[in-house]
TORFI-695636 format. One record per residue (C-alpha): residue in three letters; z, x, y. Coordinates in Angstrom, 3 decimals, decimal comma. Example, Ala and Ser with C-alpha at 12.3 -4.5 7.8 and 13.67 -1.06 7.14 Angstrom:
code; pz; px; py
ala; 7,800; 12,300; -4,500
ser; 7,140; 13,670; -1,060
//
This chain:
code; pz; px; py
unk; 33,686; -166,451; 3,388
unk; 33,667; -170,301; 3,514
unk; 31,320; -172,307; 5,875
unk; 31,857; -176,377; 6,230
unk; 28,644; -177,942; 7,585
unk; 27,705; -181,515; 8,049
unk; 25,749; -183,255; 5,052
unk; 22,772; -183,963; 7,219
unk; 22,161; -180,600; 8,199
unk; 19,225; -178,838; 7,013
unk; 21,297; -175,956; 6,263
unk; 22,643; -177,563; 3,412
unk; 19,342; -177,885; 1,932
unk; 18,767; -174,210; 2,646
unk; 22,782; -173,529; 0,597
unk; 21,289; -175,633; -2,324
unk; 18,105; -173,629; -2,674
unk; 20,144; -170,377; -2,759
unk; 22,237; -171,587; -5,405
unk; 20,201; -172,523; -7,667
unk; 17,811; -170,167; -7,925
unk; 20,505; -167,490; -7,033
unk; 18,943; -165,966; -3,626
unk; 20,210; -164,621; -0,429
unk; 21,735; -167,016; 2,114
unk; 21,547; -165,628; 5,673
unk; 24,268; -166,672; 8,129
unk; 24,727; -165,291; 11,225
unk; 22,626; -162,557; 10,516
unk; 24,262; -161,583; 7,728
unk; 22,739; -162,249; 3,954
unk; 25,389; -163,652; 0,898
unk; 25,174; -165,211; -2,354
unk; 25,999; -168,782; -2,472
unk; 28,700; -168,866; -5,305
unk; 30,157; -172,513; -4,380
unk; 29,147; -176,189; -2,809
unk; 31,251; -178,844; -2,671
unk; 32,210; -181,876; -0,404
unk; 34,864; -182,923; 0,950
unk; 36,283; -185,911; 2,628
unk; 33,702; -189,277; 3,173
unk; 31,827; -190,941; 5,903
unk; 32,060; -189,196; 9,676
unk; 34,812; -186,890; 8,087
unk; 32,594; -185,890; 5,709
unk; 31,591; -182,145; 5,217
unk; 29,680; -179,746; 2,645
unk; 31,838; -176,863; 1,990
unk; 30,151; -173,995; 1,022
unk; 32,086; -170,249; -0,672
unk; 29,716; -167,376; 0,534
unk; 29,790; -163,712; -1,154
unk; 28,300; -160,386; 0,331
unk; 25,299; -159,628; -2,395
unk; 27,346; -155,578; -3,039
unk; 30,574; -157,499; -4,416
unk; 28,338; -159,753; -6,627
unk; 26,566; -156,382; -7,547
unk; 30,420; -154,630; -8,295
unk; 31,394; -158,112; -10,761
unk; 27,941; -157,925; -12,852
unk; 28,913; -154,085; -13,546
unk; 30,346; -153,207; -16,875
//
């Protein structure tokens, strides 16, 4: 799943956090990994872009 938020939200603060210390990210309800940030575009066009993954797929890679 990919989410696009605006860089002043304070949901992007929240994305960061999960990424780096690799915890759950609840949208809607639901709870992911954060795998990607980036951003895209500049001034009022401007938006963090963020790649989501359910936690059971990111389970599934780390298998052997």
């Amino acid at each position: 799943m990919i989410i696009r938020l605006l860089p002043n939200s304070p949901a992007v603060n929240a994305l960061c956090i999960c990424h780096e210390r690799e915890r759950l990210y609840r949208h809607n309800g639901q709870e992911y990994m954060v795998e990607q940030i980036s951003l895209i575009g500049d001034g009022q066009s401007a938006r963090v872009v963020a790649k989501l993954k359910s936690p059971f797929d990111v389970l599934e890679d780390k298998q052997y």
